[in-house]
py3Dmol code that shows the C-alpha trace and the ligand (Angstrom):
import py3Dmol

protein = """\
ATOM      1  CA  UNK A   1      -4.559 -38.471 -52.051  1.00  0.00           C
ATOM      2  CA  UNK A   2      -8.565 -38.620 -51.102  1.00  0.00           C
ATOM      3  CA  UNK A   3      -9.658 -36.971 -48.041  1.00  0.00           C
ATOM      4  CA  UNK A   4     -10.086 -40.473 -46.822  1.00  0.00           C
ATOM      5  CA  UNK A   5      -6.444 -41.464 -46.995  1.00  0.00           C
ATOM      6  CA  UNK A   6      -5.641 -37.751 -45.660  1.00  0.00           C
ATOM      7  CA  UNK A   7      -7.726 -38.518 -42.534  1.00  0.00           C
ATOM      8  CA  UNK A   8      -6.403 -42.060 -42.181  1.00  0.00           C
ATOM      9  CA  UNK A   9      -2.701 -40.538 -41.902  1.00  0.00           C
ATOM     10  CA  UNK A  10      -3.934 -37.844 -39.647  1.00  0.00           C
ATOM     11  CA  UNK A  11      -5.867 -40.097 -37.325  1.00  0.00           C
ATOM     12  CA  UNK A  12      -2.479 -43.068 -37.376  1.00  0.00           C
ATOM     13  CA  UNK A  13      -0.199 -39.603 -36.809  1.00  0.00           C
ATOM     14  CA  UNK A  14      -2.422 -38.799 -33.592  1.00  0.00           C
ATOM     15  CA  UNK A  15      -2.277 -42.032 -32.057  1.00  0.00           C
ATOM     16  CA  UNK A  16       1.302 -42.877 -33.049  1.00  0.00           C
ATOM     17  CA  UNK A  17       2.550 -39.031 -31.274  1.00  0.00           C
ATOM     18  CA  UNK A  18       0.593 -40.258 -28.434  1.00  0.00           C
ATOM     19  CA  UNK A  19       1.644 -43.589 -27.777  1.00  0.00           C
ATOM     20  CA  UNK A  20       5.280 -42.753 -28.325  1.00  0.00           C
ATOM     21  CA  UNK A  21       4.675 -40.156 -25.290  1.00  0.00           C
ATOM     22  CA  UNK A  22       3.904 -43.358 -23.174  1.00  0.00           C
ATOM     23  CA  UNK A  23       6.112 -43.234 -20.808  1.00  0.00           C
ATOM     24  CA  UNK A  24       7.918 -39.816 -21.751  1.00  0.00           C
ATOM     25  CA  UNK A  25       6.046 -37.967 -19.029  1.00  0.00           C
ATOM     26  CA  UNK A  26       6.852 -39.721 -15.397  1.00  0.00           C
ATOM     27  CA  UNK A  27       8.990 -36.526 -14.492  1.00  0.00           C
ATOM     28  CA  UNK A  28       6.678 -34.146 -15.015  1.00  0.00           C
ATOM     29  CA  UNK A  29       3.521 -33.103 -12.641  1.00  0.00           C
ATOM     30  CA  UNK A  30       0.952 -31.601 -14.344  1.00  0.00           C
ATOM     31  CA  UNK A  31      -2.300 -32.775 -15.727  1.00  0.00           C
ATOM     32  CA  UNK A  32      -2.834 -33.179 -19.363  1.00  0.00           C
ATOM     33  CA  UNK A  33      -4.780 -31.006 -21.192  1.00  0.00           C
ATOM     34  CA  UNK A  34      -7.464 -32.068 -23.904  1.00  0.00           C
ATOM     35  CA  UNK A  35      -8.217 -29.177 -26.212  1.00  0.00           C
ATOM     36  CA  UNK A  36     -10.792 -30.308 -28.798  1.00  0.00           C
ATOM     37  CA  UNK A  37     -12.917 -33.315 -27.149  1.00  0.00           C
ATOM     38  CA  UNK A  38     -14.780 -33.829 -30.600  1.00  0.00           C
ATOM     39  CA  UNK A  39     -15.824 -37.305 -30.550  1.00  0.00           C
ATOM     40  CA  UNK A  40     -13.494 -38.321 -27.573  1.00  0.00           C
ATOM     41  CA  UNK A  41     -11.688 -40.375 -29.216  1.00  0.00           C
ATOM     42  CA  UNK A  42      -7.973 -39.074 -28.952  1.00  0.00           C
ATOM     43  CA  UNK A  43      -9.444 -38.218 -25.311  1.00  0.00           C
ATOM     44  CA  UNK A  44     -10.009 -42.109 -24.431  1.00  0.00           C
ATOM     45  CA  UNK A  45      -7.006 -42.644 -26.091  1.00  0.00           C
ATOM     46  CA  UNK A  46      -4.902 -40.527 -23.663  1.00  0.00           C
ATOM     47  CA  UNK A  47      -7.198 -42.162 -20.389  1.00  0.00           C
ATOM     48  CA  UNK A  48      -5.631 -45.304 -21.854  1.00  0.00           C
ATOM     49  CA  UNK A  49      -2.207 -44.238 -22.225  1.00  0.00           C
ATOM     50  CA  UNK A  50      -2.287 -41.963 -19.182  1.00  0.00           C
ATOM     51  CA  UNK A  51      -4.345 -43.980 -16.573  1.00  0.00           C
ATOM     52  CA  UNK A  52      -3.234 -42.371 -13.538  1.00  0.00           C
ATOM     53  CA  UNK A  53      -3.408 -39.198 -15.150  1.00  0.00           C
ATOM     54  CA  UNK A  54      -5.978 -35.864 -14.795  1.00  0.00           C
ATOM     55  CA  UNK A  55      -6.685 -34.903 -18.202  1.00  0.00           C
ATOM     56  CA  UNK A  56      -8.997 -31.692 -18.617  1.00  0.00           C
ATOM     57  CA  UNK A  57     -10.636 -30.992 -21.582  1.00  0.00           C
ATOM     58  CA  UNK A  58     -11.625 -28.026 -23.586  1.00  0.00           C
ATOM     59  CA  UNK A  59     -14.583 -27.571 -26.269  1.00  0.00           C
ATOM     60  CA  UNK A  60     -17.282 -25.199 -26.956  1.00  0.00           C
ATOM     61  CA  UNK A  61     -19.571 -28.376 -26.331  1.00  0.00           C
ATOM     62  CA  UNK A  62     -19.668 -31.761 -25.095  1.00  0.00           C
ATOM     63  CA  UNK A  63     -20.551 -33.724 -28.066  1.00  0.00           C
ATOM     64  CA  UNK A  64     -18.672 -36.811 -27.383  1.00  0.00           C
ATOM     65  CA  UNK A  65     -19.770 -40.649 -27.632  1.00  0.00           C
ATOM     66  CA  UNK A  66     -21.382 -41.267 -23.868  1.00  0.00           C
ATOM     67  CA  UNK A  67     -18.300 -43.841 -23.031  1.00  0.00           C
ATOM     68  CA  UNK A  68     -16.090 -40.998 -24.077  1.00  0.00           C
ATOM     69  CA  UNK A  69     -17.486 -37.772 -21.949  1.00  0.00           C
ATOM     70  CA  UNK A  70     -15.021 -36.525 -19.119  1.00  0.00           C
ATOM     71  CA  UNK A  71     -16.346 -35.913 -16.080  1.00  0.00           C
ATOM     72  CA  UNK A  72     -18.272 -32.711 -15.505  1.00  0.00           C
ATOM     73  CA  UNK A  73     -15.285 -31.421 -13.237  1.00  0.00           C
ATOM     74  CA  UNK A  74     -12.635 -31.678 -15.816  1.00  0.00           C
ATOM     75  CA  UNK A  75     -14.437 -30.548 -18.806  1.00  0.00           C
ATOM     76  CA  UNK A  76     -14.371 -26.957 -19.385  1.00  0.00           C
ATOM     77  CA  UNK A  77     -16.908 -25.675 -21.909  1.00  0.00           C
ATOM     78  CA  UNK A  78     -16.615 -22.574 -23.866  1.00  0.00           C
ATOM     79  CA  UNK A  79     -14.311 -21.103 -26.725  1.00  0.00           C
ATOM     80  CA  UNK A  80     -10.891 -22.447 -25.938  1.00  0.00           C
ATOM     81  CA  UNK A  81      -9.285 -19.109 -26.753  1.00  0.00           C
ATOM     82  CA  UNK A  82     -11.033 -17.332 -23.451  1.00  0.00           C
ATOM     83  CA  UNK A  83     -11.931 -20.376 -21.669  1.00  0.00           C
ATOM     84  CA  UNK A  84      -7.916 -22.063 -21.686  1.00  0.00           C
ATOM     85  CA  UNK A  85      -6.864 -18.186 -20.332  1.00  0.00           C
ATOM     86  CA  UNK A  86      -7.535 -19.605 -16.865  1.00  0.00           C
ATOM     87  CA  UNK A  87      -5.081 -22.380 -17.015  1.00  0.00           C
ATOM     88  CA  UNK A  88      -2.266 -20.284 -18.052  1.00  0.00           C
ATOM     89  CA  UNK A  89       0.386 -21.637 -15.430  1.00  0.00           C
ATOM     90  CA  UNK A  90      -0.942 -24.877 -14.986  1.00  0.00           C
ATOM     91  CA  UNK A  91       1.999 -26.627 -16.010  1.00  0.00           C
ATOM     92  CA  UNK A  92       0.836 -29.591 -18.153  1.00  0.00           C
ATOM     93  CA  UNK A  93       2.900 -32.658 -18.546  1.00  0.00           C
ATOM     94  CA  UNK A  94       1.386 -32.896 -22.186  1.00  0.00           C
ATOM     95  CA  UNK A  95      -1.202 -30.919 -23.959  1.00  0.00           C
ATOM     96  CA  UNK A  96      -2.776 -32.188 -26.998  1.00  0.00           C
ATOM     97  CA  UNK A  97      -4.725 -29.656 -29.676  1.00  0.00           C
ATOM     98  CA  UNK A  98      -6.845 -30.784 -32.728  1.00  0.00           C
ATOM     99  CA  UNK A  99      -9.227 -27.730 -33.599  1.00  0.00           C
ATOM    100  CA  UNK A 100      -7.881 -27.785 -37.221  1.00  0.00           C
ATOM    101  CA  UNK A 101     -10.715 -27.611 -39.430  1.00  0.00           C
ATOM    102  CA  UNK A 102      -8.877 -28.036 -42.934  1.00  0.00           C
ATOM    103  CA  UNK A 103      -9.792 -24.357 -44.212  1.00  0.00           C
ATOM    104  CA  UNK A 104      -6.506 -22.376 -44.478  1.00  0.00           C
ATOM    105  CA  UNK A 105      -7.971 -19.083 -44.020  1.00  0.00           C
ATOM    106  CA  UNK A 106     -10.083 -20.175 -40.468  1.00  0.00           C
ATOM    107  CA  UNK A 107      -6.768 -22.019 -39.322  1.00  0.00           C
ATOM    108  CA  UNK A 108      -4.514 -19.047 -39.959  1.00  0.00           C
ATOM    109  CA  UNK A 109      -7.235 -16.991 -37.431  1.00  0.00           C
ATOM    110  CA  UNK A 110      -6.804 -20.043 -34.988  1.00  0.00           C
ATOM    111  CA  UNK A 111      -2.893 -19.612 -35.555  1.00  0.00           C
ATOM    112  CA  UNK A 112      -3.223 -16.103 -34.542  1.00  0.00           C
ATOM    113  CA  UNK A 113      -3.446 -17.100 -30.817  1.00  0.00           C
ATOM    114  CA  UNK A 114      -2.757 -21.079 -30.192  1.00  0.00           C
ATOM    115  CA  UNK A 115       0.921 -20.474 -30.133  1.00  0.00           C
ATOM    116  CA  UNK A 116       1.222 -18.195 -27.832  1.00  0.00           C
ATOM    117  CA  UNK A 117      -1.898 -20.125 -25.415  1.00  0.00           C
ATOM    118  CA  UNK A 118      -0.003 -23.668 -25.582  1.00  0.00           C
ATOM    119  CA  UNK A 119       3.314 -22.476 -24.865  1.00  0.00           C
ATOM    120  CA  UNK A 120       1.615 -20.762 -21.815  1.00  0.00           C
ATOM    121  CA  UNK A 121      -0.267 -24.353 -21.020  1.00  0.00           C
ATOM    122  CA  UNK A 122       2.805 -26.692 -21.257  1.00  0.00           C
ATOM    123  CA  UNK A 123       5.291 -27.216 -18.205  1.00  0.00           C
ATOM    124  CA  UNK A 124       9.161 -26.741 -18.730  1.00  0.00           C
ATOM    125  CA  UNK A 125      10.222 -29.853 -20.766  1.00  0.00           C
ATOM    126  CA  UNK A 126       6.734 -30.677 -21.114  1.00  0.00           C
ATOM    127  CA  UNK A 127       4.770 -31.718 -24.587  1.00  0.00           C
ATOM    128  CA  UNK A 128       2.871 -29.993 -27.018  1.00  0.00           C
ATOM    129  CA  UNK A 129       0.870 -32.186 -29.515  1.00  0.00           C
ATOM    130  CA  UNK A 130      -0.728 -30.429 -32.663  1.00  0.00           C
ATOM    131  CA  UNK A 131      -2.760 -30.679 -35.448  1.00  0.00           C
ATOM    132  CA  UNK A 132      -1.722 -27.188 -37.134  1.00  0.00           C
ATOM    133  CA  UNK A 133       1.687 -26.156 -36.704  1.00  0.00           C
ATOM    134  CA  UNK A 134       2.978 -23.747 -33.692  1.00  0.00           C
ATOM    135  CA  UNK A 135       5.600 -21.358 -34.450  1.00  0.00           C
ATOM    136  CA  UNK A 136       6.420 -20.014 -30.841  1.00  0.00           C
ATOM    137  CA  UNK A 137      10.056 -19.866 -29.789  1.00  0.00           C
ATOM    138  CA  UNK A 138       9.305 -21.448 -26.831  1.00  0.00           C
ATOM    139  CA  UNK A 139       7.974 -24.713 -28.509  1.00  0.00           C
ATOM    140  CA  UNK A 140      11.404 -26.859 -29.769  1.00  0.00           C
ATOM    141  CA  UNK A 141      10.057 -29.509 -32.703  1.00  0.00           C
ATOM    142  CA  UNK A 142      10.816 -32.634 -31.655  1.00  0.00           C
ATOM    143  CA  UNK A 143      11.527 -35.813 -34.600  1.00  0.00           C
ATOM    144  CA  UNK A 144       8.389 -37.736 -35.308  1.00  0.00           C
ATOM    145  CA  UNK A 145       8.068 -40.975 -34.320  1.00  0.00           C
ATOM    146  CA  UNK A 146       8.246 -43.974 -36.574  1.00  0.00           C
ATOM    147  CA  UNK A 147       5.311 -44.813 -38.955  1.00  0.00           C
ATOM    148  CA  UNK A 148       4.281 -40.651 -39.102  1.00  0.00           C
ATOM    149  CA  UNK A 149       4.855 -38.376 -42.022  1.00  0.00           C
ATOM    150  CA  UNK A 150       6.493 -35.484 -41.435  1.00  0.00           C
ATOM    151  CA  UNK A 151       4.161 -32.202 -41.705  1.00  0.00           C
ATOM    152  CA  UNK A 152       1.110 -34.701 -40.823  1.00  0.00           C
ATOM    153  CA  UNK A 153       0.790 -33.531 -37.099  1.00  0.00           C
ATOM    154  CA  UNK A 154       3.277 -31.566 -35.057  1.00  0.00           C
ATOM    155  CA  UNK A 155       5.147 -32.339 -31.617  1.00  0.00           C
ATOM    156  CA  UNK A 156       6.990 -29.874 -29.536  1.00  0.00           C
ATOM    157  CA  UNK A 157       8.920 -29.456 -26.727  1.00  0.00           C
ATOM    158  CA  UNK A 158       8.430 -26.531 -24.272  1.00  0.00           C
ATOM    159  CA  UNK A 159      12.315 -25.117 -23.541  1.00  0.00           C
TER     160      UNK A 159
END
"""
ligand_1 = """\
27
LIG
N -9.602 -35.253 -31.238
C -11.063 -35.346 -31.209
C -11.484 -36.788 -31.291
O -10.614 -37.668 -31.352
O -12.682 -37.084 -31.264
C -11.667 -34.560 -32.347
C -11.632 -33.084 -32.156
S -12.628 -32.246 -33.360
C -11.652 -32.363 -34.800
C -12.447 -30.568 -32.914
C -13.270 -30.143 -31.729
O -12.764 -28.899 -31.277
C -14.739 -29.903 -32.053
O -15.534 -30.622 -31.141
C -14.953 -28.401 -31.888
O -16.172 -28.073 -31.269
C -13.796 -28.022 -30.974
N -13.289 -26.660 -31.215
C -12.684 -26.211 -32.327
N -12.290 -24.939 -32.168
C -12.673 -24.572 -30.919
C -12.558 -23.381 -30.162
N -11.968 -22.288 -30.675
N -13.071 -23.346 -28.915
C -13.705 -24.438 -28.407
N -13.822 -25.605 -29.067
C -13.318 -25.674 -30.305
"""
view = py3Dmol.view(width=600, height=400)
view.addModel(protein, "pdb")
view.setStyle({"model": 0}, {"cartoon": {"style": "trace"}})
view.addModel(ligand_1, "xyz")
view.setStyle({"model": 1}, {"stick": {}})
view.zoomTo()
view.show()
């Protein structure tokens, strides 16, 4: 598989996870958390899905298209791993991670602390959405939805 089909399935995965959460979230609170604005594309994505919603993202710099830049009170800039501390309680309906960078050995160092950070981010019965895989007891896998490979991007739910 070329990197190009690789991304294609990551980027279909992404928006599949996120439209299937359409919906999913009307008992739940909480704002939704951004962690990785990138581009802003998964970002305008989730304003779409999640009109009425607060989303607050997270990245060590606003680089995003100029149609795609939160507003400057719900961006937080900085490294996620001190800068997300802050929100620890904050009881997101959904929070959505993609700070992979496809190098094992820098992923495994991002692995060391993401767990732990997102299960502290996500509301009871909320969702985690991932990139790289979360092993914390506290985030329950939940079945893909249709159309995504399995192992392609991760969804949890926080018990
Ligand atoms: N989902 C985004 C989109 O659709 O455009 C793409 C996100 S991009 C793959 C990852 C982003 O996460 C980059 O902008 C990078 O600066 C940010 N990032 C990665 N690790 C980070 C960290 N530890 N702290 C802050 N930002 C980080």
């Amino acid at each position: 598989m070329s990197r190009l089909d690789s991304f294609i399935f990551r980027m279909t995965a992404q928006r599949e996870i996120l439209n299937h959460l359409t919906g999913k979230l009307d008992g739940l609170d909480g704002p939704i958390l951004e962690l990785g604005l990138g581009n802003g594309r998964t970002f305008d994505h989730l304003r779409e899905c999640f009109p009425d919603r607060r989303i607050i993202v997270f990245d060590r710099a606003v680089g995003a298209h100029k149609t795609s830049t939160p507003e400057p009170e719900n961006m937080v800039v900085g490294e996620i791993r001190e800068t997300a501390q802050q929100y620890i309680g904050v009881n997101a309906a959904l929070a959505h991670v993609d700070i992979g960078t496809g190098y094992d050995e820098k992923d495994a160092i991002t692995l060391t602390w993401l767990p732990q950070l997102m299960a502290g981010l996500v509301a009871p019965d909320g969702f985690a959405v991932s990139g790289l895989e979360l092993q914390h007891a506290h985030l329950e896998p939940l079945p893909m939805p249709p159309g995504v490979e399995k192992g392609r991007y991760f969804l949890y739910r926080r018990v």
